[in-house]
Each structure stands twice: as structure tokens, then as C-alpha cells.
N, C-alpha and C positions, 0 to 999 in steps of 0.2 A: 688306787687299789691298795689292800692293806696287803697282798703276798700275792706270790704268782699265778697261786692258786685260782685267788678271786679274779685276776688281768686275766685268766687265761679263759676263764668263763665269759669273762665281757666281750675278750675279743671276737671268740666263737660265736654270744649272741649279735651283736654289729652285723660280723658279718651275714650271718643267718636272716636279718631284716633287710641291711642294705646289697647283700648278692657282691657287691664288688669294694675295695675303699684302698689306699693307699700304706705305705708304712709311716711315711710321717704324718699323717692324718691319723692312726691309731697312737702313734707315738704321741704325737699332742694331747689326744684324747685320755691317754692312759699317766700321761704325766712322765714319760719315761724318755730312753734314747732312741732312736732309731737301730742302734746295735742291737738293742734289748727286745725290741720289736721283731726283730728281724730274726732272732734267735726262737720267741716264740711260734714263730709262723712254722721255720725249719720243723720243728717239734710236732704242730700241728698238721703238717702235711702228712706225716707219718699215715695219721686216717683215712689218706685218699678224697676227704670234701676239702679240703682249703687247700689252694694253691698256690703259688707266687709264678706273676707277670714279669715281662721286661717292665720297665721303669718305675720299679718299688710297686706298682699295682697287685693285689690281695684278692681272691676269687671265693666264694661258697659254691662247692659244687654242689649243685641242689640233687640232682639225680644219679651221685654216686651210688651204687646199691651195696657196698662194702666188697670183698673181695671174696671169688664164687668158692665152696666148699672142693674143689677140685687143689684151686690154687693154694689155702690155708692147709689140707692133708700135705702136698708135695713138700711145703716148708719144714726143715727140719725135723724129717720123716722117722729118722733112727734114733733122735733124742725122743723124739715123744711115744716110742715105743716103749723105750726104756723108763720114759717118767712112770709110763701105765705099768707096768711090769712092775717097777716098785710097790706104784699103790698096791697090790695084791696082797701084799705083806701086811697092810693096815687093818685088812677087815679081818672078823672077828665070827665066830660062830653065831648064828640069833641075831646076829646086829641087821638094822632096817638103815639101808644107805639112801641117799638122793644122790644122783647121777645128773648131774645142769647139765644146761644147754653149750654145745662146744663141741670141734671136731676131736678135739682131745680128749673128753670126758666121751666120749663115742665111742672112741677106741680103747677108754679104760677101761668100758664096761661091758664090751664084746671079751678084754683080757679075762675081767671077773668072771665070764662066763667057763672059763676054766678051773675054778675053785670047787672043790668034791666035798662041801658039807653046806649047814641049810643057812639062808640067811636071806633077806627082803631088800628089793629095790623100788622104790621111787624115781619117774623119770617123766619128763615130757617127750622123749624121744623117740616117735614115731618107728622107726627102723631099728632101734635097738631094740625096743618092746618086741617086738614080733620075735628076734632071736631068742631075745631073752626067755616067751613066754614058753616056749619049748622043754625048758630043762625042768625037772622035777624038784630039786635041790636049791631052785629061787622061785619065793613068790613075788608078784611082780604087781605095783601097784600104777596105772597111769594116770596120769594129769590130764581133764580132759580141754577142750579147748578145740579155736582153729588152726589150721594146719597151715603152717609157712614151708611151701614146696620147695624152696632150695636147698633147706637142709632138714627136711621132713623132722621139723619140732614142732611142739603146738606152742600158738600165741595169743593174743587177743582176746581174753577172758571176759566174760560177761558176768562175771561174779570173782568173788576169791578164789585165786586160783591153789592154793593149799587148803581149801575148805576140807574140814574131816580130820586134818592130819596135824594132829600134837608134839610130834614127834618126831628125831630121827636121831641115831648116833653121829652118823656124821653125814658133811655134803663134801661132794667131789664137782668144783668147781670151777669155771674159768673165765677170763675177760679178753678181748681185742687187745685191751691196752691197761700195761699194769707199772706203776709207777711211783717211790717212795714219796713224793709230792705231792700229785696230782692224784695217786690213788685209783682206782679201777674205773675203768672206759668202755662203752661198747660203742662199736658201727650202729649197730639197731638200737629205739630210744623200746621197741617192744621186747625187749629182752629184759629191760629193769623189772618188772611186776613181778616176772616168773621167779627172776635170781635172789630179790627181796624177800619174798615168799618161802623159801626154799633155803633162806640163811634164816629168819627168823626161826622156824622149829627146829634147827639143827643144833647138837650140842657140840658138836665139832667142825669146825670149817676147813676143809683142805683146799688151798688153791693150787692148782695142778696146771705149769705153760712153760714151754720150751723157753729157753731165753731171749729170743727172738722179738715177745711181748713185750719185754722187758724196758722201758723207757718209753714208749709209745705212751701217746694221749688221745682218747677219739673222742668225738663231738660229746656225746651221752655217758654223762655222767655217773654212775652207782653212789659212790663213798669213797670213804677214807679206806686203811687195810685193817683198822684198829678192831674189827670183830673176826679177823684169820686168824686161825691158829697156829695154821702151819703153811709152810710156801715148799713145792716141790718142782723143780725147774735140773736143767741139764750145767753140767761143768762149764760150759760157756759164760755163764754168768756175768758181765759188765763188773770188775772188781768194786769201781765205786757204789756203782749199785748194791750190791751188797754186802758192804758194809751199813750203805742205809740203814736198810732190814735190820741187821745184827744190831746197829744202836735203835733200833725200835724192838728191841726186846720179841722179836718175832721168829717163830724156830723156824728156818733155814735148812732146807735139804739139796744139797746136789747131787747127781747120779748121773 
């Protein structure tokens, strides 16, 4: 493999076909050490599908469902208060936002719900819609779609799912797993369409997670971070990690 990048996709598919395999069987296969092997697994556990066995044995948990919206709210509850509370300072009179999918972009946009002048949201999310559609001061545009009941978003599009919409000043964004490497991750492979969809019109990309996120890798793929504009995370920050960021020319906000 030409970088860790590419190992760490291969491992993940391996495992996802073969369900179980070893470290020195991946190590062989990848051309690498067993340390090196073993270091990626550590990293990929983070997602909750892959495991590690007693005797270097490797697991794909096929029927993890990711971790339920109960337990990702209780995670570092008063930094992501505080991220959402920043955001409020971003938006702009007239400006039309997209609000993704995310218990954090949830709660930012229940915050916005506090701003006393006019301005347009964009969102797939079920339960915020309904708040949101209440106020006079947002018009509120939703994504339609099927409904994934554990964190009432829509998914599953039977067409483009930003069909209609050219536009947007900015998106208020987030991932599972955020990483100067490996790049944005999710638990769910149905969350890519919508977040792709919803960075393509946008002119601004805000990625909005506790630090928490921060080094984590999950199965599902997005990209690289090279179309973010901005990253807004808590003072916990990982020092090395961000410094990443800062030599990728990427504006960097802690709060």
C-alpha cells in the first residue's frame, strides 16, 4: 500500500469480506510489521465494527449499529454546547444555511433557533424541522426522503437528494470520525449521499465536533478535509493534531 491511508481501507475491506483474520496474516498481506498492523486495528476499533481477539485474531462486527443518539448527546455535553453557541456568531442576516446530519449540528440548530432576524435553513432533520418550522424569523426548507428513526433524519434517497437547491452560504457539518489522515468517517455508509450533496452547493463548509472525534477512523469513508473551510472543536484538542490542521492551511477554531 502506497500510505496509510490506502492500508487502512484495505484492512477494513478484508475484514468486511472475510468477517475474521489475524494480525500477522494482515501484516503479511499489507507488507508491513505486525506493530504497524496492530496499531491500525487499535485506531479502527475506535468505530466499534472491528475488534481485537486474544491471540492477534481481528473481528468485523457486522451488526454494530454505531453508538445510539442517547450515548453520542451525553459525550462531551458542555463542549458541544459551547461549539453550537459559537456557531451563532457565523450567520448572517438573509444567509440560507444547511444544518447535516449530526447530534451536534442538532443542537446547533435548535441554538439558531435563538437568533431575532430572517434568515433560511436547509436540513434533513426531522425533529429540528418541526421546531424550527414554528418561528417566523426562519424559513425552513427540508430534504425529503426516508426516515431513519434513531436519530429522526432522512436517508435513503430515490433521487438526488439536493435536487432544486443551488445554493447555500454555508453548511454546518459533522463526521463520526475526523482525522488529518484518514480524513472524515462515518458509522453509517447512508449518511455519504446526503453530506456530499450538501457540501457540493455550499460556499462555505463549517465542520463543527467536540474533540472527542478527533483521531477516530470509521468504516465509511467521505474524503479528505481539503474542501473545509473551517474546523470548530473544544480546547481539548489533541496538541498534535492540531497542529496537523494548521500546517494544512485549514482555519482552526477552539472554544
Amino acid at each position: 500500500m502506497k500510505n496509510k491511508r490506502q492500508r487502512l481501507d484495505g484492512i477494513t475491506g478484508a475484514l468486511q469480506l472475510e468477517e475474521r483474520t489475524t494480525l500477522e496474516a494482515l501484516a503479511k498481506r499489507f507488507d508491513v510489521s505486525t506493530a504497524t498492523i496492530r496499531r491500525d486495528i487499535k485506531l479502527l476499533e475506535n468505530s466499534g465494527q472491528v475488534y481485537q481477539g486474544k491471540g492477534g485474531e481481528v473481528f468485523y462486527r457486522k451488526d454494530y449499529p454505531g453508538p445510539t443518539r442517547e450515548v453520542m448527546l451525553s459525550k462531551a455535553i458542555n463542549e458541544k454546547i459551547r461549539i453550537s453557541e459559537y456557531c451563532t456568531t457565523l450567520i448572517n442576516e438573509k444567509e440560507t444555511i444547511i444544518i447535516g446530519p449530526g447530534i451536534i449540528t442538532t443542537l446547533a440548530g435548535r441554538i439558531f433557533s435563538g437568533l431575532d432576524f430572517d434568515f433560511r435553513v436547509i436540513t434533513n432533520n426531522l425533529s429540528l424541522a418541526l421546531e424550527l418550522s414554528e418561528l417566523e424569523n426562519i424559513s425552513l426548507f427540508m430534504i425529503g426522503g426516508e426516515i431513519e428513526k434513531q436519530y429522526s433524519t432522512v436517508r435513503d434517497f430515490s433521487r438526488d437528494p439536493m435536487s432544486g437547491i443551488q445554493y447555500a452560504d454555508k453548511l454546518f457539518m459533522t463526521a463520526d470520525g475526523i482525522d488529518p489522515e484518514y480524513g472524515l468517517t462515518y458509522y453509517e455508509a447512508s449518511r455519504l449521499p446526503i453530506v456530499q450533496g450538501m457540501m457540493a452547493v455550499a460556499r462555505e463548509i463549517i465542520l463543527i465536533a467536540d474533540s472527542t472525534k478527533f483521531g477516530n477512523v470509521c468504516f465509511h469513508y467521505l474524503g479528505d478535509l481539503s474542501k473545509v473551510n473551517k474546523i470548530i472543536t473544544d480546547e481539548n484538542l489533541n496538541k498534535n493534531i492540531k497542529k496537523a490542521f494548521l500546517n494544512e492551511n485549514i482555519e482552526l477554531i477552539t472554544v
